[in-house]
N, C-alpha and C positions, 0 to 999 in steps of 0.2 A: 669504842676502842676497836683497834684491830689486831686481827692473833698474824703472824708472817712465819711460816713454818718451809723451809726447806731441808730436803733429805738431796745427799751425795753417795754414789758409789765409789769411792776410788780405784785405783789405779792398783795400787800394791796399800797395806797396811799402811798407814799415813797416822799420825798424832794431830792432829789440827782443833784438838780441842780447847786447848789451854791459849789458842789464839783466839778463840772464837770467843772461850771466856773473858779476855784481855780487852774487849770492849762495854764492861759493864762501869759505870764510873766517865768512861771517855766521852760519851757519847748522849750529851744531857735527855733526849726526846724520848731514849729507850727505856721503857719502863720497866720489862724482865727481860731476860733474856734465861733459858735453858738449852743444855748441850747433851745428848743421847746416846753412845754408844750402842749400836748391835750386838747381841749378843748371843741372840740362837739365831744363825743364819740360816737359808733357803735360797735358791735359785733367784725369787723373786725380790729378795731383801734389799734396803739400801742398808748402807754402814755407818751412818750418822745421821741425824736429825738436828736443826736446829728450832727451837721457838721462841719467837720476840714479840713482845705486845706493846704496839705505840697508841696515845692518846686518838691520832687522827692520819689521816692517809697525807698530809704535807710533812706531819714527824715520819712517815715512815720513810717519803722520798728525802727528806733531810737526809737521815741516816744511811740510805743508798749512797750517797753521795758526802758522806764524812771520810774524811779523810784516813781514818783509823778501819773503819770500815771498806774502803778501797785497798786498802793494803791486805787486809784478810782476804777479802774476796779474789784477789789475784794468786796469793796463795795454794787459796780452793780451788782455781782454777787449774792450777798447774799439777794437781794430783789428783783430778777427778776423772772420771769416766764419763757418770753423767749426773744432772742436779733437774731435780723437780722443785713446784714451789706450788704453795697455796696460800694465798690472802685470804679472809674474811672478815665480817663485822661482826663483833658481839656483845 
């Protein structure tokens, strides 16, 4: 399995949660998906988190590349600052 975790800073206050959730269901390959809000901030903090666990690294580039999930991501793009990410296997 692999865990696909990215964290965004935005821009100003942004709701982008209930789109990020609006891919569970869509998106056959994804197995979970969790959405984080910040909530004691610091200098160093981002403002959201996302975490998705796909069975293998071809579900995950699927899902890159879903069309429901392209539309999110352009979204987060356009209210972001800056986005990290980390893959792993576990």
């Amino acid at each position: 399995m692999i865990k696909h975790i990215v964290m965004w800073k935005f821009k100003d206050f942004a709701n982008g949660k209930s789109k990020l959730e609006s891919l569970v269901g869509e998106i056959d390959v994804l197995r979970s998906l969790e959405v984080g809000i910040n909530n004691i901030n610091s200098e160093s903090s981002y403002d959201m988190v996302l975490t998705t666990t796909f069975d293998n690294e071809n579900d995950m580039k699927s899902y890159a590349k879903h069309p429901s999930h392209l539309k999110v991501s352009e979204f987060c793009k356009s209210i972001r600052i800056s986005r990290v990410c980390v893959d792993y296997y576990f």
